[in-house]
C-alpha positions in Angstrom: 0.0 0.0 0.0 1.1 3.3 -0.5 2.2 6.1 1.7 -0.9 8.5 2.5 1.9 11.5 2.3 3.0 10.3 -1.3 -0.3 9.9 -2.5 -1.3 12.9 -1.6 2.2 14.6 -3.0 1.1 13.0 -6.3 -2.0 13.7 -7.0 -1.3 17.7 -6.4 -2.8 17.7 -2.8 0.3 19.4 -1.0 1.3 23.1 -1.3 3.5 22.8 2.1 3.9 20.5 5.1 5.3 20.9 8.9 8.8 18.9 8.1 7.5 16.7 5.7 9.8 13.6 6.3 9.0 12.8 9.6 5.3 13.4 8.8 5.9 11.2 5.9 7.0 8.4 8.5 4.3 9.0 10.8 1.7 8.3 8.0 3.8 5.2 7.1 4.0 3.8 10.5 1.0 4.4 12.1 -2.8 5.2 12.2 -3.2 9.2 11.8 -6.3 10.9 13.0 -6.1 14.6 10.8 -8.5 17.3 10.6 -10.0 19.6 8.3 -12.2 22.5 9.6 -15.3 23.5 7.1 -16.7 27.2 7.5 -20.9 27.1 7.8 -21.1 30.3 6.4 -23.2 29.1 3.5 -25.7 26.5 3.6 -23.8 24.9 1.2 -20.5 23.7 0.2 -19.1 23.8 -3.6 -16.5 22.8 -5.8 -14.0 25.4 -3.9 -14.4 22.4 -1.1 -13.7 19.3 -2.9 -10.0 19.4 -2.7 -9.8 19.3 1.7 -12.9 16.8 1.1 -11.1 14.8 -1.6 -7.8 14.6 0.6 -9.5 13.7 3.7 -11.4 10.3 1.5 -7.7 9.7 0.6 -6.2 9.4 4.0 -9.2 7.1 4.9 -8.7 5.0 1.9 -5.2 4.7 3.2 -6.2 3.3 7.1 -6.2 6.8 8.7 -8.9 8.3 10.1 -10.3 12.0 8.9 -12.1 13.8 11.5 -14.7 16.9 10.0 -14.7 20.0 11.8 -17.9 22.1 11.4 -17.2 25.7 12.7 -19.9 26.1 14.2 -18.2 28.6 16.8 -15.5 30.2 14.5 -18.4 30.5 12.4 -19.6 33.0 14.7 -16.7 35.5 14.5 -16.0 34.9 10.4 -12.5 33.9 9.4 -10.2 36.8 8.1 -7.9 34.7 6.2 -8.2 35.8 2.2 -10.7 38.6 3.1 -10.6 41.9 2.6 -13.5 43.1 4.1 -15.2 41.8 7.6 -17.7 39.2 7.2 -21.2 39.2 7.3 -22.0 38.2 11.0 -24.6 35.4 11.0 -27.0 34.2 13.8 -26.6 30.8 16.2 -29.8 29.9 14.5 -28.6 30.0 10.9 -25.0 29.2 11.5 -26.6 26.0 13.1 -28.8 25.6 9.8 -26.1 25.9 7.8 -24.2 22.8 9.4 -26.8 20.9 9.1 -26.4 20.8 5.5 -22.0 20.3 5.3 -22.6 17.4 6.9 -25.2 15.9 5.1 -22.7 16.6 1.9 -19.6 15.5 3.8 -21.2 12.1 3.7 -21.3 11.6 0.7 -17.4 11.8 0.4 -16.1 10.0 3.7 -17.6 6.7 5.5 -18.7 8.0 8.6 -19.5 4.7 10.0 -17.9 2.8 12.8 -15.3 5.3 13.9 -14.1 5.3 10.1 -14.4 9.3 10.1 -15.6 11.8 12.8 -17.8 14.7 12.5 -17.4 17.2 15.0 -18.3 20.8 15.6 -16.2 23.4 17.6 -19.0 25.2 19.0 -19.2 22.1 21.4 -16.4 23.5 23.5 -15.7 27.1 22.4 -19.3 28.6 22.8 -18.5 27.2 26.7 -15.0 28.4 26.7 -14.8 30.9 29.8 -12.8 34.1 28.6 -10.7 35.1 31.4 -9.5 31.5 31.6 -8.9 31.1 28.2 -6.9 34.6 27.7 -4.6 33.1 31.0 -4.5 30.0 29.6 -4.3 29.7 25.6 -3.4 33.3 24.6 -0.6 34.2 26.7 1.8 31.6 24.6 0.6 34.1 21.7 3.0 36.7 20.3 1.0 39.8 18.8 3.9 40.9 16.8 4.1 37.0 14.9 0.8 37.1 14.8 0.2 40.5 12.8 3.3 39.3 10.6 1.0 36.5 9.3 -0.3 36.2 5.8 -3.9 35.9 7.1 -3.6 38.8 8.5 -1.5 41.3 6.6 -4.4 42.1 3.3 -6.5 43.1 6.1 -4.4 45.6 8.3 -4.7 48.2 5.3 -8.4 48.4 5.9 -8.6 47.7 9.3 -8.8 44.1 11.7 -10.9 44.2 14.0 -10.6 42.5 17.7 -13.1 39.7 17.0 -11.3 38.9 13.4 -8.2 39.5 15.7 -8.8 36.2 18.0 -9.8 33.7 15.0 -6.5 32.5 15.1 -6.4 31.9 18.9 -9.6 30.3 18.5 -8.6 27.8 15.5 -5.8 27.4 17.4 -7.3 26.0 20.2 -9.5 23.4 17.8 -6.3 21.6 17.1 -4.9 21.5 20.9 -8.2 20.5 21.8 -8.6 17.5 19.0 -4.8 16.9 19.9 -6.3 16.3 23.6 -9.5 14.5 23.4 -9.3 13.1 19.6 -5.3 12.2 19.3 -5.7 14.0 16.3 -2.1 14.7 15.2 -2.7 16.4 12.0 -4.2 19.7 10.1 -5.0 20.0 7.0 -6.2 23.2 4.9 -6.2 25.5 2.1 -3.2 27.8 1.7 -4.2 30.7 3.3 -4.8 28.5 6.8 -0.9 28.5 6.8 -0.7 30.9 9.7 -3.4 29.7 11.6 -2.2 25.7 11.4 1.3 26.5 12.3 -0.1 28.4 15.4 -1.9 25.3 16.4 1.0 23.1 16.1 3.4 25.9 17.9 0.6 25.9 20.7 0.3 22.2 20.9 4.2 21.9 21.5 4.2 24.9 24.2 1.5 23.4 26.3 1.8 19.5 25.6 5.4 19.4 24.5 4.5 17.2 21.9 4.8 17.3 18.2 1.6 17.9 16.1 1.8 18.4 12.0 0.4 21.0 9.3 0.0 20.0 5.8 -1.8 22.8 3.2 -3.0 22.7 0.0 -2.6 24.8 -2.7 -5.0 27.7 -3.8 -7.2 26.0 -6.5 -7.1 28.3 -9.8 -7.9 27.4 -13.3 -5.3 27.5 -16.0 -7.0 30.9 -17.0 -6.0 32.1 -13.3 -9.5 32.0 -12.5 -10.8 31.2 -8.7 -11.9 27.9 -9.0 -16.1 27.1 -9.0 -16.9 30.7 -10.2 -18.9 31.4 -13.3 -20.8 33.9 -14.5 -23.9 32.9 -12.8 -22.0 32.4 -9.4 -21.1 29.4 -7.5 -20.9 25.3 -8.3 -22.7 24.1 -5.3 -22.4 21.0 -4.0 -26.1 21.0 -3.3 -28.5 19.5 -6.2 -31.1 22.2 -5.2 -28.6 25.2 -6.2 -26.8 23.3 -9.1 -28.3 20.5 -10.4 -26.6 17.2 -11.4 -27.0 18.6 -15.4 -25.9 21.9 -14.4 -22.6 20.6 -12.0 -22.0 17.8 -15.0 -22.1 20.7 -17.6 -19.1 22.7 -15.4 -16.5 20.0 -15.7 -16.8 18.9 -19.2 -16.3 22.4 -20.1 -12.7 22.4 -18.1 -9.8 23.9 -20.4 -7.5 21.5 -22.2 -4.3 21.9 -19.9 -6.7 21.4 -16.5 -7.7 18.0 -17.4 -5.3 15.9 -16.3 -4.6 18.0 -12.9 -8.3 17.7 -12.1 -8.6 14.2 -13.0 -6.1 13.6 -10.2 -7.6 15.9 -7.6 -11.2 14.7 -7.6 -11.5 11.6 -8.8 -10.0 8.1 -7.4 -9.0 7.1 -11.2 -5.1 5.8 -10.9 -2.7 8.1 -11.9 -1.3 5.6 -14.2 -4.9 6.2 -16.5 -4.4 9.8 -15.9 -0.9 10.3 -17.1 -2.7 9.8 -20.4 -3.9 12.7 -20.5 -1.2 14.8 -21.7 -1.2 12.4 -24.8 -4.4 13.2 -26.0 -5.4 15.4 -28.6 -9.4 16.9 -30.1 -11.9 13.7 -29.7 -10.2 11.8 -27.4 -9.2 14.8 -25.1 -13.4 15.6 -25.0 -13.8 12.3 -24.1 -11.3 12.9 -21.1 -13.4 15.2 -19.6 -16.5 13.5 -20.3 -14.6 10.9 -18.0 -14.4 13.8 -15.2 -17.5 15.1 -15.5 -19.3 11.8 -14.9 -16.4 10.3 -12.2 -16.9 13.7 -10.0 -20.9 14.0 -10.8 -21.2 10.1 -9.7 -19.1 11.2 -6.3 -21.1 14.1 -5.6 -24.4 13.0 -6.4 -24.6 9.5 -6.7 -24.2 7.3 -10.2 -27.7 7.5 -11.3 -27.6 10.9 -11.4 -24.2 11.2 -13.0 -25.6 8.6 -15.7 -28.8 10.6 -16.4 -26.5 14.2 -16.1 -23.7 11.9 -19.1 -26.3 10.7 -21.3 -28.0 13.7 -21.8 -25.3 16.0 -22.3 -23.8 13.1 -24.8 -27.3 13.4 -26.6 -27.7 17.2 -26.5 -23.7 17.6 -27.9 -23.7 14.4 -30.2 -21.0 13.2 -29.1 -20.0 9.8 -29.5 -19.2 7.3 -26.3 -15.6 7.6 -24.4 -13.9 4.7 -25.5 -13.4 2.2 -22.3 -9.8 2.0 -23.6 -8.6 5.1 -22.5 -10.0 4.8 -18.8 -10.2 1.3 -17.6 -10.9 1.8 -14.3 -13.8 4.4 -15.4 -17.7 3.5 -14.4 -18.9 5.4 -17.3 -21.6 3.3 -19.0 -22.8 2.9 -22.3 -25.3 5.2 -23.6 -28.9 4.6 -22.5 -31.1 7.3 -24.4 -34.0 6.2 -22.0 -32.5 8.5 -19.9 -32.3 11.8 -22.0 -35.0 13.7 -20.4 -33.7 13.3 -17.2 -31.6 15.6 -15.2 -31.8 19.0 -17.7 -33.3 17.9 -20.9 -36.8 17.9 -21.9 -38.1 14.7 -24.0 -41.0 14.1 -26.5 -42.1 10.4 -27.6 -43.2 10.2 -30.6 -43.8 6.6 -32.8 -42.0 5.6 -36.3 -45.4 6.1 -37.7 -45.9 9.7 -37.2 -42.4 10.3 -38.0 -43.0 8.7 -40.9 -45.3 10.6 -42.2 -43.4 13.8 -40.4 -44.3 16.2 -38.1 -43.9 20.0 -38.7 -41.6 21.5 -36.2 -43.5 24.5 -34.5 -45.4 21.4 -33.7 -42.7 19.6 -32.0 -41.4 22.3 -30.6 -44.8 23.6 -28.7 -45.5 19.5 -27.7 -42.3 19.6 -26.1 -42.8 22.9 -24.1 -39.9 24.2 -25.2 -42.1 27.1 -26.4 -45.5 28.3 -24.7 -47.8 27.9 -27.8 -47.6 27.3 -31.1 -47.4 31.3 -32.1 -44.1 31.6 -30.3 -42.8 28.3 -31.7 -43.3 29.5 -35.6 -41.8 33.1 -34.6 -38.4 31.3 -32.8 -38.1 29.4 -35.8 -38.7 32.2 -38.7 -36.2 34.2 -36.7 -33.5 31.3 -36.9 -33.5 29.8 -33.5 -34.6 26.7 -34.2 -32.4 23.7 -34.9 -32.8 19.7 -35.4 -29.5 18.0 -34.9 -27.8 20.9 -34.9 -28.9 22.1 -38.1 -30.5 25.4 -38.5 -34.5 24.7 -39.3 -35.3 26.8 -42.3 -39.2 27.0 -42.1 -41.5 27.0 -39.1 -43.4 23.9 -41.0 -40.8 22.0 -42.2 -41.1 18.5 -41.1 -39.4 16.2 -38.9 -39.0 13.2 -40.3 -37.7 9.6 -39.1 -34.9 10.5 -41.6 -33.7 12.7 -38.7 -33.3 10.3 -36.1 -29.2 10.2 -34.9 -26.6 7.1 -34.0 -27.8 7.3 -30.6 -31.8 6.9 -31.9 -33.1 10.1 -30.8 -33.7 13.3 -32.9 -31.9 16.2 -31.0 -34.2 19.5 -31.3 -32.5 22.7 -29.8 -33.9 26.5 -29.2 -31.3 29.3 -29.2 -27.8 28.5 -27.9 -28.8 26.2 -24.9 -32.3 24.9 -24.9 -32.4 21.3 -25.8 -35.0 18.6 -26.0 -35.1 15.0 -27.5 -37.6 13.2 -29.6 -37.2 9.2 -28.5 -38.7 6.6 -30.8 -41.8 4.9 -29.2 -41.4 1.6 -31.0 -37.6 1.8 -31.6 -35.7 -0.9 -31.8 
């Protein structure tokens, strides 16, 4: 079995670690209990998430044990780190809410069961903590000047910290002692900009238990472009089905640039990086069906495999594109094409027999039966105006006919409105 620390080195996990070598050792010698903190400042997670949540599935996949750590009392002050501005102060009540649903998302990723993984939130112990005591106690081994010098800190001292931002780090600090204490947890793990904050755990651990505690961080997830990752132009890629949908999610990772492929192939899916190394090999079809490969493999880990089959097949119908070819990624679930599932999942479907497409079936007609358009008036206009298209081709008359003649490899007749409107006619009594 591999090491957990080289694993993670090699699938792009690891921006820096707290001496790496001995932490390498650690994870090859002994069961690790590591941490990763989630903010519940959104009732949601999204794609921004994935890379702590991947990591954390990979240490447990190697024998070690993840523990989740809602922030259910940091959450309260708002975490500075990467901010420029103060953040929005929310209620117990919705910050509560708001964990509710992270951890119903978290377990979709990590096996919670039988002390596999641990889900924990802070404001167990913090929300109790007693100030005086805890200023006496935790913040005295705190330096003000090493604190202000820290990244997390610095983009905000132009425009002002305030006190409560101020003790976030004495506060995530603490987390880490405390798991050290009553969770032997021996590891932290977090984005790039936690740098600060995790090496003031560990430091804090050492002064008050004299023991050795680790920080590993990952690195700051941009696209190619430079762009923040899980940003588009209609906002966020949420992990939640009811703010993205499968389609929508499925839609985002197919449409990854060429050179992020490969990187992301190894980030959020569990392919082996002996499939992926591929990557950089392929060129035009065969790239395309590279990412239809991510698309599905991180749309079946999110949201379960029927939805990422439903979310492949009908963006495979919508595009006609032709299957991935099992060659490429053996290890791969993506299935053969079922056009029974078209309509679900983002695209609208119309049955129709071989008789009446036989004889043919003027499109306004199809195009109102399908509800793609609200009557039959609007249908002929959309069309006359050139937004109408079967199979990609532009319709040139409101009553031209559809005809069986139309139907594709895949045995459905692809119908489209404007750019990104799509619907599918399926063959009743196809065979």
């Amino acid at each position: 079995m591999k090491n957990a620390y080289d694993i993670l080195v090699e699938r792009g996990f690891v921006a820096q670690a707290t001496d790496a070598e001995s932490l390498r050792e650690r994870l090859e010698n002994n069961q690790v209990r590591c941490y990763v903190g989630f903010d519940p400042s959104a009732a949601s997670l999204h794609v921004g998430s994935l890379v702590p949540i991947m990591a954390m599935a990979h240490m447990q996949r190697q024998g070690h044990v993840p523990i989740a750590l809602i922030g259910g009392g940091t959450g309260l002050i708002g975490d500075p780190s990467g901010k420029t501005e103060m953040r929005q102060l929310l209620t117990s009540e919705q910050i509560d809410d708001n964990a509710r649903g992270l951890q119903e998302q978290l377990f979709r990723y990590v096996d919670f069961q039988n002390g596999k993984a641990i889900l924990l939130n802070n404001a167990d112990w913090l929300t109790k903590l007693n100030y005086i005591e805890f200023l006496r106690d935790i913040g005295r081994h705190f330096s003000v000047n090493k604190m202000l010098a820290a990244e997390c800190y610095k983009m905000r001292l132009e425009k002002g910290l305030n006190l409560i931002e101020f003790n976030y780090m004495l506060l995530q600090a603490y987390d880490f002692l405390y798991l050290f204490e009553h969770q032997d947890c021996q590891l932290q793990m977090g984005g790039s900009d936690q740098w600060g904050n995790i090496l003031a755990g560990a430091d804090l651990i050492r002064r008050v238990k004299g023991k050795v505690a680790y920080g590993l961080t990952f690195p700051l997830l941009v696209t190619s472009r430079g762009h923040k990752m899980g940003k588009t132009e209609k906002g966020a890629i949420w992990l939640d089905p009811a703010l993205t949908t499968p389609y929508e999610y499925y839609q985002y990772w197919i449409n990854t640039d060429d050179a992020d492929v490969g990187r992301f192939l190894a980030l959020f899916t569990f392919l082996p990086m002996e499939e992926i190394g591929v990557v950089s090999r392929l060129a035009d079809a065969e790239l395309n069906m590279a990412k239809a490969v991510l698309a599905f493999e991180i749309t079946k880990i999110t949201h379960g495999e029927a939805a990422a089959i439903a979310a492949w097949t009908a963006s495979t119908a919508a595009f006609n594109v032709r299957p991935v070819d099992a060659g490429i990624f053996p290890a791969s679930t993506i299935p053969r094409f079922h056009p029974e599932s078209a309509a679900v999942h983002g695209i609208k479907s119309l049955e129709k027999t071989r008789v009446e497409l036989t004889t043919g079936i003027p499109a306004f007609e199809l195009f109102y039966e399908a509800a793609v358009c609200i009557s039959r008036g609007e249908a002929r206009r959309v069309i006359a105006q050139g937004g109408g298209y079967v199979n990609d081709r532009q319709i040139d008359n409101f009553d031209d006919k559809i005809t069986i003649d139309a139907v594709n490899e895949q045995g459905l007749i692809m119908l489209r409105k404007g750019r990104k409107t799509f619907f599918t006619v399926t063959i009743k009594d196809a065979k």
